[in-house]
RODREN-502193 format. One record per residue (C-alpha): chain; x, y, z. Coordinates in steps of 0.05 Angstrom, whole numbers. Example, Ala and Ser with C-alpha at 12.3 -4.5 7.8 and 13.67 -1.06 7.14 Angstrom:
BEGIN
<site mol="A" px="246" py="-90" pz="156"/>
<site mol="A" px="273" py="-21" pz="143"/>
This chain:
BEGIN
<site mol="A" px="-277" py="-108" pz="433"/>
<site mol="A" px="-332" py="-140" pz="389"/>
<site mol="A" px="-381" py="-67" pz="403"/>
<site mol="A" px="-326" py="-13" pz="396"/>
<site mol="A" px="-303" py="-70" pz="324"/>
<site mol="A" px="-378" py="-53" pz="311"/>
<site mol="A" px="-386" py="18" pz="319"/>
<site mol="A" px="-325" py="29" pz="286"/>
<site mol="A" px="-343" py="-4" pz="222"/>
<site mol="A" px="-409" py="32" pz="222"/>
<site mol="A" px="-384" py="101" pz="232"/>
<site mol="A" px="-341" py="81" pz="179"/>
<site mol="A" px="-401" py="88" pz="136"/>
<site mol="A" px="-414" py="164" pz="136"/>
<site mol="A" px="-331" py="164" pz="124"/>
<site mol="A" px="-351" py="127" pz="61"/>
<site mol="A" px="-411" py="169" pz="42"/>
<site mol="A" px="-373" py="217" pz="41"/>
<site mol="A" px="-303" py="199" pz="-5"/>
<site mol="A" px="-356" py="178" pz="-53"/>
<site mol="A" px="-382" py="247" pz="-65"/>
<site mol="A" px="-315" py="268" pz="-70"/>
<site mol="A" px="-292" py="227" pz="-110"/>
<site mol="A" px="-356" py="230" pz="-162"/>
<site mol="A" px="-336" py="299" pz="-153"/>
<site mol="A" px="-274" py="298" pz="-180"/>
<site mol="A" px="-282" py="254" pz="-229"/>
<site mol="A" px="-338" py="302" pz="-267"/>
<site mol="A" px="-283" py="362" pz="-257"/>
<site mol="A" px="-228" py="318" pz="-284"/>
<site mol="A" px="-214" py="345" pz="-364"/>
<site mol="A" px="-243" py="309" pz="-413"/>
<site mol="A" px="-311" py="273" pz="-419"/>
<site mol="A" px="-318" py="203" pz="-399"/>
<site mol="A" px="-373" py="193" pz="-451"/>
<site mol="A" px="-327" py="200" pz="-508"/>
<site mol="A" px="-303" py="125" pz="-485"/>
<site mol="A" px="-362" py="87" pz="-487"/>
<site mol="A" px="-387" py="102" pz="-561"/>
<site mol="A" px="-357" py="91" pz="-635"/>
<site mol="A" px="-303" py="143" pz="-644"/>
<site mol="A" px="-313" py="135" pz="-722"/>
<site mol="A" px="-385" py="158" pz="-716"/>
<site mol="A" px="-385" py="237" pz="-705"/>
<site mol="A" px="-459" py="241" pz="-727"/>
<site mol="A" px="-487" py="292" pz="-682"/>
<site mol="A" px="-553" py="258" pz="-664"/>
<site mol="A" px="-523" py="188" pz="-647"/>
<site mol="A" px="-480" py="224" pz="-601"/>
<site mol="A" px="-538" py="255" pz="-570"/>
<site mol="A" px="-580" py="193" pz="-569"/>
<site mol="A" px="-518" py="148" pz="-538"/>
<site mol="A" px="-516" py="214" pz="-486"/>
<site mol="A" px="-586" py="210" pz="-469"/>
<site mol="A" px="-585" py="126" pz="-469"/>
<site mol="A" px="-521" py="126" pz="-426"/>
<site mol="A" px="-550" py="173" pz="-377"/>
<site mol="A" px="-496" py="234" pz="-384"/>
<site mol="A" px="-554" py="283" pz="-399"/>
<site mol="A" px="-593" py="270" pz="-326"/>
<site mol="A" px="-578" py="316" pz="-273"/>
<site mol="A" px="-518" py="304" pz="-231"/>
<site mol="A" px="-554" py="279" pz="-160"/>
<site mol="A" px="-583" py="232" pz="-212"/>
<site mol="A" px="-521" py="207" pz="-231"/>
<site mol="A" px="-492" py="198" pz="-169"/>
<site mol="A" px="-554" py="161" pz="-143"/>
<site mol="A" px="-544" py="118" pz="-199"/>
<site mol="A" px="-471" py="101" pz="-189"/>
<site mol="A" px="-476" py="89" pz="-118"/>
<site mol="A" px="-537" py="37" pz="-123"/>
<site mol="A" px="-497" py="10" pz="-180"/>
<site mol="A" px="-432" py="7" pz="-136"/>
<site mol="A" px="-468" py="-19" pz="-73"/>
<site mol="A" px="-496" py="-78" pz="-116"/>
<site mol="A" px="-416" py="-94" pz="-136"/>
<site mol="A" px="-428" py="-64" pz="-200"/>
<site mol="A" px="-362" py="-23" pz="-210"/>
<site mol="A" px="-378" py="-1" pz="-278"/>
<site mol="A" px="-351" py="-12" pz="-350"/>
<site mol="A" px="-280" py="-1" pz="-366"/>
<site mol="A" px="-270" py="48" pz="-429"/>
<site mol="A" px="-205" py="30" pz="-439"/>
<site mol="A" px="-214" py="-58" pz="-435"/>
<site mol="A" px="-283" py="-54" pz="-459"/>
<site mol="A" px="-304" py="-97" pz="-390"/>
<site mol="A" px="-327" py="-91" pz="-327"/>
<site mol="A" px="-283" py="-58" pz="-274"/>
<site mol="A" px="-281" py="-108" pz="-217"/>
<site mol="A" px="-254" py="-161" pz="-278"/>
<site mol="A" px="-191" py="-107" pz="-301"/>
<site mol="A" px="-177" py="-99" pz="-222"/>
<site mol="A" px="-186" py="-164" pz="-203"/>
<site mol="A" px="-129" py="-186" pz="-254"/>
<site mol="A" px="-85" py="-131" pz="-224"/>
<site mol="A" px="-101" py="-144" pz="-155"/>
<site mol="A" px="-54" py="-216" pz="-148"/>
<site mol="A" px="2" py="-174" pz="-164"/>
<site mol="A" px="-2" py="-117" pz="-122"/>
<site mol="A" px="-16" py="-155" pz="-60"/>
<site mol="A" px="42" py="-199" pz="-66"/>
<site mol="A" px="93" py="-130" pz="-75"/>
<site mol="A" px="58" py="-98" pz="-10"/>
<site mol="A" px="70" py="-183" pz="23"/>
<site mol="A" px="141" py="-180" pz="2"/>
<site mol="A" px="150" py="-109" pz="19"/>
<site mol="A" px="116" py="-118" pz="85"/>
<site mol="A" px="172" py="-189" pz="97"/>
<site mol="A" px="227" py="-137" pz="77"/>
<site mol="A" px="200" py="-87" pz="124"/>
<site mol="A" px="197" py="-117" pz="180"/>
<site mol="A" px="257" py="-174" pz="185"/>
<site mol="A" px="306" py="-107" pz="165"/>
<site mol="A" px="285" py="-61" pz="208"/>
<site mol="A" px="280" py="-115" pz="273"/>
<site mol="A" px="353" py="-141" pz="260"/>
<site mol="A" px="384" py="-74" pz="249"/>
<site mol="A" px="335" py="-38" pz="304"/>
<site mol="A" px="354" py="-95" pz="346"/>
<site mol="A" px="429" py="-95" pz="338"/>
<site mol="A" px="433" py="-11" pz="340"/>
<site mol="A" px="391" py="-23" pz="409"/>
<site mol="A" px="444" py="-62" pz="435"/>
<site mol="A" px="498" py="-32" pz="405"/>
<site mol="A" px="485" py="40" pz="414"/>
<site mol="A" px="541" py="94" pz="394"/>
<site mol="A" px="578" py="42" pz="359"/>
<site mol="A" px="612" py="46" pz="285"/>
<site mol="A" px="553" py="-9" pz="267"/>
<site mol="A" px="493" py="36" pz="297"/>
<site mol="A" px="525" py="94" pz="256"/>
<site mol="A" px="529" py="56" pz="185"/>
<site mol="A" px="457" py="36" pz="203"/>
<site mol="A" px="432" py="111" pz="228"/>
<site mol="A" px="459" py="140" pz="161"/>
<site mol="A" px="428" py="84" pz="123"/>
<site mol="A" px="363" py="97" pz="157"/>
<site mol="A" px="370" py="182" pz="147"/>
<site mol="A" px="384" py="159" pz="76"/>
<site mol="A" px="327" py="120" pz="69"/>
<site mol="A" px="284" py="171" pz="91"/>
<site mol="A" px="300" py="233" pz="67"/>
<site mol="A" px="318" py="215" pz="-2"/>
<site mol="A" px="251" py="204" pz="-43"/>
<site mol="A" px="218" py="137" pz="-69"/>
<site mol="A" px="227" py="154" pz="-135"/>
<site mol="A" px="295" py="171" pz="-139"/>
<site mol="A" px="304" py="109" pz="-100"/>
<site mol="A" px="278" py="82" pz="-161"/>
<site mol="A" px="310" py="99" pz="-210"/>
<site mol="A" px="377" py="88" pz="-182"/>
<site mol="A" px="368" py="20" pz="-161"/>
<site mol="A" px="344" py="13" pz="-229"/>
<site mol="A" px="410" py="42" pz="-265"/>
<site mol="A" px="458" py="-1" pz="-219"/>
<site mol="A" px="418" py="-66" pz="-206"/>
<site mol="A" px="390" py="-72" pz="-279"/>
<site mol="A" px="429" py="-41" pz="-325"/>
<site mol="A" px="504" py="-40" pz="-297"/>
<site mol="A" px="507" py="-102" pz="-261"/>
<site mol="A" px="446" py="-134" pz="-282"/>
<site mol="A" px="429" py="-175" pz="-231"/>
<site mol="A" px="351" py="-154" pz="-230"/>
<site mol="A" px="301" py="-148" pz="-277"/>
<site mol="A" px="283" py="-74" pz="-285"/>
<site mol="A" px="213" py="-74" pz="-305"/>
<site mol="A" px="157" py="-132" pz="-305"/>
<site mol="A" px="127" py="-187" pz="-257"/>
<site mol="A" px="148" py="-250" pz="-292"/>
<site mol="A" px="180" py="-276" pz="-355"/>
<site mol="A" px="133" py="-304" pz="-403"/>
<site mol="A" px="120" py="-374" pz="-423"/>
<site mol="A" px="125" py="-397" pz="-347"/>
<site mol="A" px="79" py="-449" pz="-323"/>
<site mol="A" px="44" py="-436" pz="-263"/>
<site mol="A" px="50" py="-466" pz="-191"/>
<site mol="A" px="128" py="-492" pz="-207"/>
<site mol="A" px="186" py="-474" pz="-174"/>
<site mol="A" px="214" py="-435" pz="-239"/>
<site mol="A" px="144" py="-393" pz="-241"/>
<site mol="A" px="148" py="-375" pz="-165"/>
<site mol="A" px="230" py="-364" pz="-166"/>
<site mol="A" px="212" py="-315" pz="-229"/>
<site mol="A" px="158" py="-275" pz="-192"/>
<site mol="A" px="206" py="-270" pz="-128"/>
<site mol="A" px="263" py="-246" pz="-175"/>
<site mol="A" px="219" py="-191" pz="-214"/>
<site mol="A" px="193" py="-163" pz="-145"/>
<site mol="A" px="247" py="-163" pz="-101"/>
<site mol="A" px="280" py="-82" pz="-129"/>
<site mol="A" px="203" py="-57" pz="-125"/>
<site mol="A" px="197" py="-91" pz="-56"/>
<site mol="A" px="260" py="-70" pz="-29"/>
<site mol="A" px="241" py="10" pz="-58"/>
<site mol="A" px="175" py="6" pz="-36"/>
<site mol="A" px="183" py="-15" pz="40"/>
<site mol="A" px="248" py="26" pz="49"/>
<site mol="A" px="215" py="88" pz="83"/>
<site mol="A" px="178" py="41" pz="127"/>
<site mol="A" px="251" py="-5" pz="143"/>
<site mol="A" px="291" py="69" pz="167"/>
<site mol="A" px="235" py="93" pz="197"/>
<site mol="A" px="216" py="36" pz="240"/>
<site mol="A" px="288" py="11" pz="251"/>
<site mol="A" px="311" py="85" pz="273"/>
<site mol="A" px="243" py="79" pz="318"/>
<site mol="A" px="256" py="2" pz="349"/>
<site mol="A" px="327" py="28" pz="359"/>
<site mol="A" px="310" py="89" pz="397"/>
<site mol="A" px="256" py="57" pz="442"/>
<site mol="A" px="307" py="-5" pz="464"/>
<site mol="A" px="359" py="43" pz="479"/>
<site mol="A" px="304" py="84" pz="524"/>
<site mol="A" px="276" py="24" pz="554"/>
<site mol="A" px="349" py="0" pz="575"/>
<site mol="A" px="355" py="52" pz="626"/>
<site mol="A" px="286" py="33" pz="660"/>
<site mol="A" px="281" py="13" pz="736"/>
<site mol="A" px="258" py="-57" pz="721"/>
<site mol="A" px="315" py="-69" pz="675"/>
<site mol="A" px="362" py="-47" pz="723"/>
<site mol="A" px="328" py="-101" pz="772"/>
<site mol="A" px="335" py="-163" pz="722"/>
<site mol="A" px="410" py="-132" pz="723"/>
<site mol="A" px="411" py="-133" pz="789"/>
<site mol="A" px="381" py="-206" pz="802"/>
<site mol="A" px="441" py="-230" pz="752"/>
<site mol="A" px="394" py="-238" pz="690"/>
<site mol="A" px="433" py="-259" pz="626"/>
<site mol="A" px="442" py="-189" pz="577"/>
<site mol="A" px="412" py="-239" pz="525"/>
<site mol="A" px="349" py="-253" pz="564"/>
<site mol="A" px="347" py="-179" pz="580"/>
<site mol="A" px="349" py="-153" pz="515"/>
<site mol="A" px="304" py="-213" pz="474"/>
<site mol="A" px="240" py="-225" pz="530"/>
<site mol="A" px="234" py="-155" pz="572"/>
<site mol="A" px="262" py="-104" pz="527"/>
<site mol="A" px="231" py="-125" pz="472"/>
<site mol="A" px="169" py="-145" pz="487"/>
<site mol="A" px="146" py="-78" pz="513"/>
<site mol="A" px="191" py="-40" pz="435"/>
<site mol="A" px="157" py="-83" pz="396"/>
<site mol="A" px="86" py="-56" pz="418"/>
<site mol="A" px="93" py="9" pz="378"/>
<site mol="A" px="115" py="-31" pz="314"/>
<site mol="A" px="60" py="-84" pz="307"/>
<site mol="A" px="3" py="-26" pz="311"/>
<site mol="A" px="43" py="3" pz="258"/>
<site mol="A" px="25" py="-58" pz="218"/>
<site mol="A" px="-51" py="-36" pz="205"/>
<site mol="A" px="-31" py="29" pz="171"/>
<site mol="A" px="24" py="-12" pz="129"/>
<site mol="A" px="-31" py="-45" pz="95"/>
<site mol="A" px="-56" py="24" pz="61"/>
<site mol="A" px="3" py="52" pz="54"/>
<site mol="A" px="38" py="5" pz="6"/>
<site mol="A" px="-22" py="-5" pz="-31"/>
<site mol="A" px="-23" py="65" pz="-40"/>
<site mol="A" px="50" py="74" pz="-47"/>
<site mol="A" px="54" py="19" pz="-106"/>
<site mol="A" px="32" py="76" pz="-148"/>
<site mol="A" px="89" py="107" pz="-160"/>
<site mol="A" px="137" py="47" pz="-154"/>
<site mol="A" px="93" py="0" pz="-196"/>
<site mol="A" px="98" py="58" pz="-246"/>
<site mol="A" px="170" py="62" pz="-247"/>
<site mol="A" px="181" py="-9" pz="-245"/>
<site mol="A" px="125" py="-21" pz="-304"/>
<site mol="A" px="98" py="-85" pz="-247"/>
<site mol="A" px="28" py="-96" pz="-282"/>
<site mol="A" px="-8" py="-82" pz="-203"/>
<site mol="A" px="-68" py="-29" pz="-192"/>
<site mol="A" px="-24" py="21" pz="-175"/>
<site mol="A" px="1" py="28" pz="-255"/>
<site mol="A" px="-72" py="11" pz="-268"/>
<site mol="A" px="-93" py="74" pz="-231"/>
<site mol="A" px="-33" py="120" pz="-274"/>
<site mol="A" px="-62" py="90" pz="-339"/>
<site mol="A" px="-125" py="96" pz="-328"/>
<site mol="A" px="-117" py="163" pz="-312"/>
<site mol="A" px="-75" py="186" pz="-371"/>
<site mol="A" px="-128" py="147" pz="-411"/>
<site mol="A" px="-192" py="181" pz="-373"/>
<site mol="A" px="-219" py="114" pz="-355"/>
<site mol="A" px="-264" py="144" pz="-299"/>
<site mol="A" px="-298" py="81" pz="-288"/>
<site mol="A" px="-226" py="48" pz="-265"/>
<site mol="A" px="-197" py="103" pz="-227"/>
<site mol="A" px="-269" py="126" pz="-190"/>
<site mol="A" px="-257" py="56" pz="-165"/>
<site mol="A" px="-196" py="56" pz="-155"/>
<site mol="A" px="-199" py="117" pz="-110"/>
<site mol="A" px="-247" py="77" pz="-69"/>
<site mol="A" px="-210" py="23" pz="-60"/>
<site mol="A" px="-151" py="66" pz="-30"/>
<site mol="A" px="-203" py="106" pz="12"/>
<site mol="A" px="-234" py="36" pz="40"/>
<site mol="A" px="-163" py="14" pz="56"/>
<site mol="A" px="-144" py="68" pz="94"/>
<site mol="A" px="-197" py="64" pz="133"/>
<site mol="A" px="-191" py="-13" pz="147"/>
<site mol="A" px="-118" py="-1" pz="164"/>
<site mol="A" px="-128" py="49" pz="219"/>
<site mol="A" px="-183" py="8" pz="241"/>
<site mol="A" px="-137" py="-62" pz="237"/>
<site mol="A" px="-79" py="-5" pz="282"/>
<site mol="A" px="-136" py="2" pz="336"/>
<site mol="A" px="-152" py="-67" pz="344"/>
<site mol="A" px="-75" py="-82" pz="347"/>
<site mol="A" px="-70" py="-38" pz="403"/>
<site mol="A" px="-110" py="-77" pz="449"/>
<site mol="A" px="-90" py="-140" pz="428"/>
<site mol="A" px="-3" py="-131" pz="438"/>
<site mol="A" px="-24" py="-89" pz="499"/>
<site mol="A" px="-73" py="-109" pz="554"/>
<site mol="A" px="-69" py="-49" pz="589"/>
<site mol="A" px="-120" py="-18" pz="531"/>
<site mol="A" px="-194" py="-30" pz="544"/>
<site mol="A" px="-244" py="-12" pz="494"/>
């Protein structure tokens, strides 16, 4: 496992090469001129605009530039922030905390939802209960995130206001107590639950349609056979071989929440990279959202790589 963990990390390399030129790329078509950040918008004298240009490298050829921002980016130099007036790796790192624990908390959600309810709909096929879960699950998925959103918003917030609708922790808290921990749970808890809910129907609707299959196998009609309790059944043999699938799913979790907290950390104005990435775009901060991009791009690609791995790990049967 250690050669194919190697080779995969270094064709991950060329993968990397790659995203970078698209997204330098992109970021030189995007509207707007990043150089209009980085001087004194008071000062429209024509030849300190040209000199700042020609100091701050915008008038070099494009290979140029891109030489220059990867060296830059491969020495952990991310850049200046127009918008914070600091380096990039300081704004993101002071997102980062917040974003990782709505993708842990979505991730908790996730997966203790969709095991009970994939567990019990298993067992309990065809049944009023495996119904009221199917629908929620169809609901789950076909309705979209941001609608999801919003409504929990209306209802939880503002007509029964039992959640907070926006934020990621009342101020004046001090940090490490109970009251500073119980705050941060309570603020992520409706962007956790929205966030992960694709990922609950899917994998509960997925858990619940592999335990029924796997019911109907010879080997489970042997441990019948021998007198096996339906317990026993159900929690060591069935399981073990349905909850395969749903532990390689974990590796692709990992990028898509991150990537999914866009829209939800948006909605639910939760101070994470993902409303980083939306502001920094509406502000054309290219230094943030060039890195941004990255990051995504390098996460994806860890997360199938962290799915692969999985594989062989839950089953034995895989050799790499």
């Amino acid at each position: 496992m250690l050669s194919y963990t190697l080779r995969r990390l270094l064709s991950m390399i060329p993968l990397l090469i790659l995203v970078s030129i698209v997204v330098f790329s992109l970021a030189k078509l995007m509207p707007g001129d990043p150089f209009t950040g980085e001087i004194d918008p008071n000062n429209t004298n024509v030849e300190y605009i040209e000199e700042q240009r020609e100091e701050l490298g915008y008038n070099d050829p494009i290979p140029v530039q891109y030489q220059r921002w990867v060296t830059n980016l491969v020495q952990g130099d991310l850049g200046k922030s127009t918008t914070y007036k600091k380096p990039v790796i300081e704004v993101i790192v002071e997102r980062l905390p917040n974003t990782i624990f709505l993708a842990i908390s979505a991730l908790l959600i996730t997966y203790i939802l969709a095991f009970a309810m994939g567990m019990y709909s298993g067992r309990k096929p065809y049944t009023v209960g495996d119904n009221l879960i199917a629908t929620f699950n169809y609901t789950g998925i076909a309705i979209p995130q941001y609608i999801i959103a919003i409504v929990a918003i209306y209802f939880f917030a503002f007509q029964l206001g039992w959640l907070p609708s926006s934020g990621s922790m009342t101020s004046g808290l001090e940090q490490g107590t109970w009251e500073f921990w119980s705050d941060r749970i309570y603020h992520v808890i409706m962007p956790a639950i929205t966030l992960g809910l694709f990922s609950t129907a899917s994998y509960t609707q997925f858990l619940r349609n592999d335990i029924v299959q796997n019911s109907e196998q010879d080997y489970v009609r042997s441990a019948r056979a021998r007198g096996t309790k339906e317990s026993l059944i159900y929690n060591k043999h069935i399981l073990r071989n349905s909850i395969i699938p749903l532990v390689t799913f974990f590796g692709f979790d990992l990028a898509t929440l991150i990537g999914g907290a866009i829209i939800t950390e948006t909605i639910f104005t939760y101070p994470g990279i993902g409303m980083l990435f939306i502001d920094s775009v509406n502000t054309r901060d290219y230094p943030v959202v060039m890195s941004l991009t990255l990051l995504f791009s390098l996460l994806t690609l860890v997360g199938n790589l962290v799915a692969d791995l999985l594989y062989g790990v839950v089953d034995p049967r895989i050799r790499y």
